[in-house]
N, C-alpha and C positions, 0 to 999 in steps of 0.2 A: 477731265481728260488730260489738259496737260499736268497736273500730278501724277497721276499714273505715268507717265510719259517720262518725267524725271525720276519716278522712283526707278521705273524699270531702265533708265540710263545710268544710274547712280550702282544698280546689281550689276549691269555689264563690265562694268566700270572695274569694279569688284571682283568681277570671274563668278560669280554664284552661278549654283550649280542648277540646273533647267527647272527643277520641282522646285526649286525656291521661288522662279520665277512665274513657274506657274500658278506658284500659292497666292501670291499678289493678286496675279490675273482672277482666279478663282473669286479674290475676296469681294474684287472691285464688282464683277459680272453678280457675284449674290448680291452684293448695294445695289445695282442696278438694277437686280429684276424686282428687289424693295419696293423700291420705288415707283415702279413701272404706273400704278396706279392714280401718283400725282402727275405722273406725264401725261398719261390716257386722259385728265382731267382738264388736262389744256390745251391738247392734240388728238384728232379722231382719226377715225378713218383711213384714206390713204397716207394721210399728211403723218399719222402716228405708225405704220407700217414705213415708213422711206425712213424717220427717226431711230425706228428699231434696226431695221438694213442698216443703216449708218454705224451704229456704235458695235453690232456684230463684226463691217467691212473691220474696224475702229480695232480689235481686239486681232483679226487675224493678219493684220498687217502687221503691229506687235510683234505677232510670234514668227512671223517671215521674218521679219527684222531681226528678232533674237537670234533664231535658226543659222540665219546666216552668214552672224559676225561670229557665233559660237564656231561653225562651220571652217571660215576663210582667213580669222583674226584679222590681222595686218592687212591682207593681201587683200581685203573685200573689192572683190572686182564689182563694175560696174552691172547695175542691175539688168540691165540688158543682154548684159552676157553671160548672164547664170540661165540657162536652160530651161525655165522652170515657170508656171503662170500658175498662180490662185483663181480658180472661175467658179464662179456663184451659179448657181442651177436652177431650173424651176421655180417656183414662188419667190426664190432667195436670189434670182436671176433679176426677176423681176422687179424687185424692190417691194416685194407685198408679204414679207416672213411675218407670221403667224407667231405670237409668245414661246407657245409650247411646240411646234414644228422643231425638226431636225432641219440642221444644217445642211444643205445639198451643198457638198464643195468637188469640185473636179482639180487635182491637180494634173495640168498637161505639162510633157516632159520629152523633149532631145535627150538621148542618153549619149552626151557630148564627153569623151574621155577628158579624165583629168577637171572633170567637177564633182566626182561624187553625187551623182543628184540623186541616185534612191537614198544615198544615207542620210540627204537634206529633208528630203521626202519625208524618211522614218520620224527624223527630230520633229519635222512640224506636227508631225498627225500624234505624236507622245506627249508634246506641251501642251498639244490641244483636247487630247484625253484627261490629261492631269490637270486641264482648267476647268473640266464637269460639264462640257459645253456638249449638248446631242450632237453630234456630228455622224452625218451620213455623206460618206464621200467617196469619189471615184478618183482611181490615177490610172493615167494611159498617156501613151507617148501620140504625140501630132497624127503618124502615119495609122496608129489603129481607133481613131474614132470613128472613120465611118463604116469601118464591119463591126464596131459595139452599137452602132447607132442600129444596124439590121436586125441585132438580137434579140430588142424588146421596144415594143411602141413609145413604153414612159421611159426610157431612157433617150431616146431620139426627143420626145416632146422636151422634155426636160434641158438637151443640148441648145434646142432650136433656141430657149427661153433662157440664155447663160449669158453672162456679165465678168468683164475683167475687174478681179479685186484690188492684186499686187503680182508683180513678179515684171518677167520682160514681155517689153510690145511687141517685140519678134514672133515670140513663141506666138501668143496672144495672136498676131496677125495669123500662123499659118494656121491657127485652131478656127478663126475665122473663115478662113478660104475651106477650111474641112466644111464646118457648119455650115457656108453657104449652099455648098455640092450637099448634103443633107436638105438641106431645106428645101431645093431644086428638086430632088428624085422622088418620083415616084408621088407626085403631091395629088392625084384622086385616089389614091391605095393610102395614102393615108388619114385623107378627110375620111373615106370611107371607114376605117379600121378605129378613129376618136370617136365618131357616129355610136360605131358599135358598141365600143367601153362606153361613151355614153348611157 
């Protein structure tokens, strides 16, 4: 990891262009799924699901990182104050991703003037296409998670079950205060409604 960590310090360094740096990402994440087999060999179970969690978190922290120096150059304000949270979803929330699972990633988002945060937005979710990674992910700003959470049961089950990856604790905190009011409402209409997809 920290090779990868120095090459992709060494391309920023450089100004290369985001598909360069994707290419990287791309080559390490094919080594890694390589191999996945002598991992599985020495780690089962949960304990090999939380390893797999890890070097996904590992990859898209990366490209938050790339994103947002490419973003802000010079100026890279503090992470806190970039508007913007990486959160893990469902299984991938949970620390239990599955090899061949899709990525559930939520980015939440303050549309805070004078950050650009959908164009931060567009870069992560393009380095992250050009790294080959399945990504299945949702973007919604703090104030509309909980009429997306009303829309469909596995979208709410999936919030309830979400993890901060990278971005600011701010955001992060009020995505929590949503999720808790989600996890509060309406909880026999929803045991009832899991029952039933059951």
């Amino acid at each position: 990891m920290d090779t990868l960590k120095a090459q992709i310090e060494e391309l920023l360094y450089n100004n290369a262009a985001d598909f360069e740096i994707a290419k990287v990402l791309k080559k390490d994440i094919k080594t890694y799924f390589e191999t996945l087999e002598e991992t599985f060999a020495t780690s089962g179970g949960k304990d090999f699901l939380v390893k797999h969690t890890k070097k996904i978190d590992s990859i898209l922290k990366i490209v938050y990182k790339v994103a947002t120096r490419d973003m802000f150059g010079d100026y890279l304000p503090m992470k806190n104050n970039i508007p913007l949270s990486l959160v893990a979803l469902g299984s991938y929330g949970r620390e239990q991703l599955c090899v061949h699972s899709d990525i559930d990633l939520m980015l939440v988002y303050n549309d805070t003037p004078g950050y650009n945060t959908k164009e931060l937005i567009e870069k992560i979710l393009y380095i992250l296409w050009d790294t080959g990674l399945k990504l299945g992910h949702r973007v919604h700003t703090v104030n509309d998670l909980y009429e997306v959470s009303q829309t469909d049961i596995t979208i709410k089950t999936a919030m309830i079950e979400s993890r901060m990856i990278e971005g600011s604790n701010f955001i992060w905190m009020e995505t929590q205060n949503a999720i808790s009011q989600i996890r509060h409402e309406n909880v026999e209409e929803f045991i009832r409604l899991k029952l039933e997809e059951q």
